[in-house]
C-alpha positions as CSV (number, residue, x, y, z in Angstrom):
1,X,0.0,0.0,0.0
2,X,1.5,3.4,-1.1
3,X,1.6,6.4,1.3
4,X,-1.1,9.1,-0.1
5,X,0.5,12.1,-1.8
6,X,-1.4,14.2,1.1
7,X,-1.4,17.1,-0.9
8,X,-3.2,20.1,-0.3
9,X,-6.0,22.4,-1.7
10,X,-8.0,25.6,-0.4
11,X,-10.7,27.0,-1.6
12,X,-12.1,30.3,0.4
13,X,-15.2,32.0,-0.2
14,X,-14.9,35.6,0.3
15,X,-17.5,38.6,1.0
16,X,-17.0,41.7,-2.0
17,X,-18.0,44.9,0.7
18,X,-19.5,48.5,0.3
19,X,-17.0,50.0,2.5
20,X,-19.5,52.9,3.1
21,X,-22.9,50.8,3.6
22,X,-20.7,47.9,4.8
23,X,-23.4,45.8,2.9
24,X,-22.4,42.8,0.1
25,X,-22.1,44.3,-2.6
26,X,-23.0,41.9,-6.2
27,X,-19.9,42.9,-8.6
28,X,-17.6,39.7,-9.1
29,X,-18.2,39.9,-12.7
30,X,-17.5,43.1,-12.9
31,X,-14.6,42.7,-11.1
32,X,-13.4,40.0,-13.4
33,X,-14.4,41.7,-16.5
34,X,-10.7,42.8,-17.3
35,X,-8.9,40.3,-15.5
36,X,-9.4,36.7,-17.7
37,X,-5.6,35.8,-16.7
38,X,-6.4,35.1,-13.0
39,X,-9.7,33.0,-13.4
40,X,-8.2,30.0,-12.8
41,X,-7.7,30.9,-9.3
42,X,-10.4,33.8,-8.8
43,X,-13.7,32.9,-10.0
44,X,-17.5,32.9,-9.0
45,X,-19.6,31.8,-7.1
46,X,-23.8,31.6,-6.9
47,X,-24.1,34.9,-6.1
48,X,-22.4,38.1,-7.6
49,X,-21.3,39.3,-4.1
50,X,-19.1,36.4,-3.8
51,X,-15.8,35.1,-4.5
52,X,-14.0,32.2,-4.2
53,X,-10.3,31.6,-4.3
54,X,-8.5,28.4,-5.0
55,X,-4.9,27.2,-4.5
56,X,-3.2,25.1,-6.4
57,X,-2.0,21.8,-5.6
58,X,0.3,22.2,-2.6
59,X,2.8,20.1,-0.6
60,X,2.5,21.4,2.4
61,X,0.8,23.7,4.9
62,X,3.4,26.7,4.2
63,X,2.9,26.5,0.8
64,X,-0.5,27.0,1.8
65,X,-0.2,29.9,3.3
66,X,2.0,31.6,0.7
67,X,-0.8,31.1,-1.9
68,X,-3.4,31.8,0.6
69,X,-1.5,35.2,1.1
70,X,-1.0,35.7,-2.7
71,X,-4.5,35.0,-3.3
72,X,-6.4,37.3,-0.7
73,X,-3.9,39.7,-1.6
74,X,-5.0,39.9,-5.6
75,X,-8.6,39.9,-4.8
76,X,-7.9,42.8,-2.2
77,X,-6.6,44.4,-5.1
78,X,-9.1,43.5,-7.7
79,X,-11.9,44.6,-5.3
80,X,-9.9,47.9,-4.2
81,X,-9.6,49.1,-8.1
82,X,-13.2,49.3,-7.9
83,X,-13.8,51.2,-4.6
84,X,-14.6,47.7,-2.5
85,X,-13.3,45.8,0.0
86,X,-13.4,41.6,1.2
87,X,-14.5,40.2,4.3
88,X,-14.1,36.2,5.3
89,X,-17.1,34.9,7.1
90,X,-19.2,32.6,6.9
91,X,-22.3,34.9,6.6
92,X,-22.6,38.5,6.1
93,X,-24.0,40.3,9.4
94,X,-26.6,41.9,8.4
95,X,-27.1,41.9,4.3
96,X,-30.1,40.3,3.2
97,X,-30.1,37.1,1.0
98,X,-33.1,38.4,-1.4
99,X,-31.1,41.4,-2.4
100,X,-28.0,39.5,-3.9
101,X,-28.3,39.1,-7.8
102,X,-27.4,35.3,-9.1
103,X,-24.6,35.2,-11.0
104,X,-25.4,35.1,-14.7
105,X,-23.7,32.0,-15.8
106,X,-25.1,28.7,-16.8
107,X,-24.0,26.7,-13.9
108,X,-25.2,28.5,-11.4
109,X,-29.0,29.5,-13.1
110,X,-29.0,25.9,-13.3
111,X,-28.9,25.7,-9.7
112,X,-31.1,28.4,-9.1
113,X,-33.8,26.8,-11.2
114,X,-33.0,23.3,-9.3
115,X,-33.2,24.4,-6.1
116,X,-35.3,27.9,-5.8
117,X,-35.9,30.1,-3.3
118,X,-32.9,27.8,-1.7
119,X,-30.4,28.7,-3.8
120,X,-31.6,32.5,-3.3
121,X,-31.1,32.2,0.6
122,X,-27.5,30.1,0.2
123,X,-25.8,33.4,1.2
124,X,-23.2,31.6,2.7
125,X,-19.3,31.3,2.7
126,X,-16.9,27.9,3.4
127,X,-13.5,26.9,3.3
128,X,-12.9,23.7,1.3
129,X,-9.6,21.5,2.0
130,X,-8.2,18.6,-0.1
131,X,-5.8,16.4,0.6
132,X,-4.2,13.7,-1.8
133,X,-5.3,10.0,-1.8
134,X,-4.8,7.9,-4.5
135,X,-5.3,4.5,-3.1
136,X,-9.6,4.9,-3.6
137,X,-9.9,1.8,-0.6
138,X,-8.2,4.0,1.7
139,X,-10.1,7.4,0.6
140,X,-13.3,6.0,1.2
141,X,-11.6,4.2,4.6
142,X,-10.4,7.6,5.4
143,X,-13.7,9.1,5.0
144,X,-15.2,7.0,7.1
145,X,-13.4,7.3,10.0
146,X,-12.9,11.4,9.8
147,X,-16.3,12.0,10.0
148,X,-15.8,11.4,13.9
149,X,-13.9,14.7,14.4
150,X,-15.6,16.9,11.6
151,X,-17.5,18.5,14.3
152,X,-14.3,19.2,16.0
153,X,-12.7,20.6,13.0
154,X,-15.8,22.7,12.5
155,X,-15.7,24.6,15.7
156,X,-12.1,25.7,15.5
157,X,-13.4,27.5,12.3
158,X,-17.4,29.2,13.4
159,X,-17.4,32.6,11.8
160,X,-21.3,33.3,11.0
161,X,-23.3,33.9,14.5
162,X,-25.4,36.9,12.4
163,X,-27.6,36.5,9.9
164,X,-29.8,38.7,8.3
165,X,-29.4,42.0,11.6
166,X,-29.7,39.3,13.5
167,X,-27.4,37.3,16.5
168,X,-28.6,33.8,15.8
169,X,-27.5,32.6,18.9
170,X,-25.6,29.7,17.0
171,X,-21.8,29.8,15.9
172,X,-22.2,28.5,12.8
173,X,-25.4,29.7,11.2
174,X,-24.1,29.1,7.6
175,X,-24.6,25.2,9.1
176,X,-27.8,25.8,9.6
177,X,-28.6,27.4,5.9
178,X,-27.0,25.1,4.2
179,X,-28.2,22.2,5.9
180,X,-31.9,22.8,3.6
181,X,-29.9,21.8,0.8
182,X,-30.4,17.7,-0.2
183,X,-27.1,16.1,-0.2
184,X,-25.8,17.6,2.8
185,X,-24.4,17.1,6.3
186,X,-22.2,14.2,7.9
187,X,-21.7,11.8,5.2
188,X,-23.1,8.1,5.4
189,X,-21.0,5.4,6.1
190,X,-19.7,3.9,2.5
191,X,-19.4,0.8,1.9
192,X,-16.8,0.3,-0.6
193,X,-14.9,2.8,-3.6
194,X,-17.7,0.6,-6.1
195,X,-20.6,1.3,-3.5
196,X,-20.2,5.2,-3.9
197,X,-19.4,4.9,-7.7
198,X,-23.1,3.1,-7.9
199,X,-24.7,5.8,-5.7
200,X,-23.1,8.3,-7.9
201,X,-24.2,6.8,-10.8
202,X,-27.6,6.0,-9.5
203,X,-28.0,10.0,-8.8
204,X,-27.2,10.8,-12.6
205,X,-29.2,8.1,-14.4
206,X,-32.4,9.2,-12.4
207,X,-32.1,12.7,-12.8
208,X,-31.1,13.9,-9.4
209,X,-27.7,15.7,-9.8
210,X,-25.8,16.3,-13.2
211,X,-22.5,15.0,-11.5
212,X,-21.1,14.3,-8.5
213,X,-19.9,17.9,-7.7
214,X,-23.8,18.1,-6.2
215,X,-23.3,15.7,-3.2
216,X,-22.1,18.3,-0.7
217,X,-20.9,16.0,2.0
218,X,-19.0,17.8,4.6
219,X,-16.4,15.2,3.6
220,X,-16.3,13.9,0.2
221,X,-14.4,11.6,-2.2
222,X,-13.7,14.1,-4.9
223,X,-15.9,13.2,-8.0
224,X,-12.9,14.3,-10.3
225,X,-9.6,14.6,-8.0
226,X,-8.4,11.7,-6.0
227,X,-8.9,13.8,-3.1
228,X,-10.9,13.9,0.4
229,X,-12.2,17.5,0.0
230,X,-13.2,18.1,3.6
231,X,-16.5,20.7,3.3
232,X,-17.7,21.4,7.0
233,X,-16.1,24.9,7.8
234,X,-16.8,28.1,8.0
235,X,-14.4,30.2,6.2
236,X,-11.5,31.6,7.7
237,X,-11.4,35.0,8.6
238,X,-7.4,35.0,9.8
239,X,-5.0,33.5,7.2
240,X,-3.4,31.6,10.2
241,X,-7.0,29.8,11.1
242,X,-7.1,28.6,7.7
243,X,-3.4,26.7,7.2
244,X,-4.3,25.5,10.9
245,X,-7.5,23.7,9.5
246,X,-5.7,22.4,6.5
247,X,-2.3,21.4,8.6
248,X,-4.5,19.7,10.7
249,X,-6.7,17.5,8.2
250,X,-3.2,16.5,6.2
251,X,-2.1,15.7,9.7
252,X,-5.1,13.4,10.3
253,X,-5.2,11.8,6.8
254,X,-1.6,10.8,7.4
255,X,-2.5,9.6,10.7
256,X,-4.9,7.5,9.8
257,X,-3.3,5.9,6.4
258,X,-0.3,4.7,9.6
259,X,-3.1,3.1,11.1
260,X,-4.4,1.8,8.5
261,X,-0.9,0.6,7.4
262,X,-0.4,-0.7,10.6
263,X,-3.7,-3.5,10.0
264,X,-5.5,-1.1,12.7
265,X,-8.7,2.1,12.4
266,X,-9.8,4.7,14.5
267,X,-13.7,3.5,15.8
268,X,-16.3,4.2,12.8
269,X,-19.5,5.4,14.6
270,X,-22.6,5.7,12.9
271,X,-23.8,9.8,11.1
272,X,-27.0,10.1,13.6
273,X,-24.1,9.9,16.2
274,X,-22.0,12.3,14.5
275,X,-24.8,14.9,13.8
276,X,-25.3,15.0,17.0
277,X,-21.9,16.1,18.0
278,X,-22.2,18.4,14.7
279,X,-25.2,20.0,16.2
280,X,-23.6,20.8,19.6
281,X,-20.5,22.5,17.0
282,X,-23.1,25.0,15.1
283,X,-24.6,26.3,18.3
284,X,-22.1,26.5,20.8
285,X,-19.2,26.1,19.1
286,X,-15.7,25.7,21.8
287,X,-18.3,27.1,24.3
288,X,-19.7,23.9,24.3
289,X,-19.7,20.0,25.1
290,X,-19.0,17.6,22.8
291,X,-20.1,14.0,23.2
292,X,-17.0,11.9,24.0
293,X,-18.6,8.5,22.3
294,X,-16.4,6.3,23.8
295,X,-17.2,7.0,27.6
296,X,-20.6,8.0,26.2
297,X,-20.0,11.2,28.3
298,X,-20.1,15.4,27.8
299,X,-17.2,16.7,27.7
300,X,-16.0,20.2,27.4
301,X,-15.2,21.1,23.5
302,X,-11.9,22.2,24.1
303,X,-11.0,19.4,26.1
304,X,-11.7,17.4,23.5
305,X,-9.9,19.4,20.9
306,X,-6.9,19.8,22.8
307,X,-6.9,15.9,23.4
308,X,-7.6,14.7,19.6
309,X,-4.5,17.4,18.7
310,X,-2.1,16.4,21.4
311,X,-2.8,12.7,21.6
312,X,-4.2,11.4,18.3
313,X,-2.5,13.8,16.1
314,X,0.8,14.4,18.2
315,X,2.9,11.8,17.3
316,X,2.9,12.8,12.8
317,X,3.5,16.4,13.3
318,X,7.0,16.6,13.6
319,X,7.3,14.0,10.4
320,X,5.2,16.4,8.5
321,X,7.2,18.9,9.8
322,X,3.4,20.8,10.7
323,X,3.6,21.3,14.5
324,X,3.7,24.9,14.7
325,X,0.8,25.1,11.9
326,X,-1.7,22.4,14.2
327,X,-0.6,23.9,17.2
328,X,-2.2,26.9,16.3
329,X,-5.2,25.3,17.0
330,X,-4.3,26.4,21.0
331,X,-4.2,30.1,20.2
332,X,-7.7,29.2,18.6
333,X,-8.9,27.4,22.2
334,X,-7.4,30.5,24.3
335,X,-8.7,33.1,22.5
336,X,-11.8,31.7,20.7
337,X,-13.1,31.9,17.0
338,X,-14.3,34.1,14.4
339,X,-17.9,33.8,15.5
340,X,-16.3,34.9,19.5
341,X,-14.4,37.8,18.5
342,X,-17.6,38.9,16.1
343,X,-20.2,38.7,19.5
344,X,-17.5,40.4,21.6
345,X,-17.2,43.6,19.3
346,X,-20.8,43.6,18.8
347,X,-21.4,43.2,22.6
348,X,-19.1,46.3,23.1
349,X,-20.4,48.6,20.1
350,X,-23.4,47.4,19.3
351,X,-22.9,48.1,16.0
352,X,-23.1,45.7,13.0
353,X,-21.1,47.9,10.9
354,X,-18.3,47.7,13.3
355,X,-18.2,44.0,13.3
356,X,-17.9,44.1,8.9
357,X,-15.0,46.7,9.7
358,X,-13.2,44.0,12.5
359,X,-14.1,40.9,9.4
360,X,-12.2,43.6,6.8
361,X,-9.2,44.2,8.9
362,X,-8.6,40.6,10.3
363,X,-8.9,38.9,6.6
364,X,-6.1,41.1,5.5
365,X,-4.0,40.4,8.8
366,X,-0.5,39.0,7.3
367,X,-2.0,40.0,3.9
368,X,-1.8,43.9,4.2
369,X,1.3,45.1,5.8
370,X,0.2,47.6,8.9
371,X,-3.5,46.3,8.6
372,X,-5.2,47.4,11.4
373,X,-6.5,44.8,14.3
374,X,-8.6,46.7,16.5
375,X,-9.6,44.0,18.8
376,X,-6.2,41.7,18.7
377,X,-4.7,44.0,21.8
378,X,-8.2,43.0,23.4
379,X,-8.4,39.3,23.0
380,X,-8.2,37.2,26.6
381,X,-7.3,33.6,27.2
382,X,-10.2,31.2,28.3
383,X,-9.4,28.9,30.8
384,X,-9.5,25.1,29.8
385,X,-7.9,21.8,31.5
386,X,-4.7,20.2,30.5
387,X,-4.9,17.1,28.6
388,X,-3.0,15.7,31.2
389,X,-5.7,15.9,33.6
390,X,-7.9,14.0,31.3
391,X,-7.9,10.1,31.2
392,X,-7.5,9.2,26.7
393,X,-11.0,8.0,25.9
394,X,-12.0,4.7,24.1
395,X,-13.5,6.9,21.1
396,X,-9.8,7.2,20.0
397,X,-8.3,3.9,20.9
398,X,-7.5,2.0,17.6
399,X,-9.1,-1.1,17.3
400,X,-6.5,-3.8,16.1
401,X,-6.6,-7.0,14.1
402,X,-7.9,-9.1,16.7
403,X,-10.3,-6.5,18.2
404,X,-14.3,-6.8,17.8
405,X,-13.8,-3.9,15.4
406,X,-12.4,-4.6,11.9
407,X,-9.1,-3.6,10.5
408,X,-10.8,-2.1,7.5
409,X,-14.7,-1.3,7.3
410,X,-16.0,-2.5,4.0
């Protein structure tokens, strides 16, 4: 069995800004209009107040970031040489979904016509990460077995507790949009690389999707790429949060391809299980609990963060050479998320406006030189417990050839 390439992709979702309203503005063609040589990395989205930004295949998490960097940088500038500004999260606060225009290209009327008022209201914005398997038994293993943490991953990254003027009172309110879509959510347990081919293939013969780009798992085999495209986060608003996520689901692919190499696999528990944990992700986010399956116990989020990073994930970082990239996940645990530093300048202005002007400055944070972070100086450390004071739980024990659980499910 050959090691996976674990290479990386990003795609980001980005917010084009009034910078006087502070309201979404619909302009990515126009902003394109002149600039054909960057499409293949700046495109379009479903709406014309979005756009999305794509990396090419990378090798590691630096290389990452250096695209990541490049990228938000051009679209900065693209947007700026028409009076306009971008903003990474994963809704806008306050601009309303029936005032965005569609964007007038054939894929995406196709999915307004599909889906409806649905696609109208998907005024939302991810982060996508790939990472490189080849070996198509161990991408639809891998896929499997991931789904455990996706909820984990997803509340490192909240970044849309507003929607519409309003605090939802959830973390990850782009969860909650996109969750109306079919298709969607914590993928089913697969049984084999010809099981998903079938389904696939079953969708298209009936009528039901065009392609297998329209199953929008929050972890997918990649219908073209011989990739796990992990789907579940918010996007990013710091550069930093975003080569965390991907450092960290290259670390866990890699992980669990050892295991798996090894003739052992993390525990495969069954969606209903997972959703359940997703759930507790879009509402509370690391405020939260998080269901440790294993003692079949609550346990705080970021105890259970901290643990998967430091004890599953601990012993591959220093072979990928990714440690200080994943480890940036404990900046994320002191000083909270996105959708935290969002409620805290709302709580202290409560003004809207102000919290698209702290989205604008933090997205080009490492981008911009001297860009301005008015809330960094104000950001305070939440207490959690060491890992050391908490016993390894059985949900992350890998089951081994002679175990009840097998080697390789399916």
């Amino acid at each position: 069995m050959h090691t996976p390439s674990l290479t990386i992709g990003v795609e980001e979702e980005y917010q084009i800004i009034d910078p006087e309203t502070r309201e979404l503005q619909s302009y990515i063609t126009q902003i394109l209009e002149d600039e054909r040589l960057v499409l293949g990395q700046v495109k379009p989205e479903l709406h014309q107040s979005i756009v999305e930004v794509g990396t090419t295949v990378c090798r590691t998490p630096q290389d990452v970031r250096a695209q990541l960097v490049e990228l938000r940088r051009s679209v900065m500038e693209l947007a700026g040489r028409k009076g306009l500004k971008i903003a990474a999260a994963g809704t806008h606060p306050f601009s309303h979904w029936a005032n965005q225009e569609i964007t007038p290209l054939e894929r995406y009327l196709g999915t307004r016509e599909a889906m409806a008022q649905l696609a109208q209201q998907l005024l939302i914005f991810g982060t996508h990460v790939h990472i490189g398997i080849e070996d198509r038994d161990f991408l639809i293993d891998c896929t499997n077995v991931s789904r455990y943490v996706l909820p984990h991953i997803l509340c490192l990254s909240t970044s849309s507790p507003f929607w519409i003027g309003r605090d939802t009172g959830l973390k990850s309110y782009r969860s909650a949009v996109f969750r109306a879509f079919p298709r969607t959510g914590i993928p089913p347990y697969i049984a084999s690389w010809s099981a998903f081919e079938g389904y696939v293939r079953t969708l298209i013969a009936t009528g039901c999707i065009p392609d297998g780009t329209k199953i929008w798992w929050d972890a997918r085999p990649h219908s073209k790429y011989p990739t796990l495209e992990f789907r579940i986060c918010d996007v990013c608003t710091r550069v930093d949060e975003a080569v965390c996520i991907a450092a960290i689901l290259q670390a866990l692919v890699f992980k669990l391809w050892k295991l798996r190499r090894d003739n052992m696999t993390f525990r495969v528990y069954p969606a209903e299980l997972i959703e359940e944990n997703k759930w507790r992700a879009v509402r509370y986010g690391l405020g939260g609990k998080l269901i440790d399956f294993g003692r079949e116990t609550e346990m705080p989020a970021r105890d259970l963060i901290r643990e998967f990073i430091e004890w599953f994930l601990g012993d591959v970082l220093d072979e990928l050479g990714t440690r200080k990239e994943v480890e940036y996940a404990f900046h994320i645990l002191e000083h909270g998320t996105s959708a935290d530093r969002q409620l805290e300048v709302y709580r202290r202005t409560g003004d809207l406006r102000a919290v698209v002007d702290q989205l604008i400055a933090e997205t080009a944070e490492g981008v911009v030189p001297d860009a301005v972070q008015p809330l960094r100086r104000e950001e305070r450390p939440i207490a959690f417990r060491p890992v050391s004071e908490v016993e390894v739980p059985k949900s992350y024990q890998a089951a081994g050839a002679g175990d009840e659980q097998p080697a390789h499910p399916g």
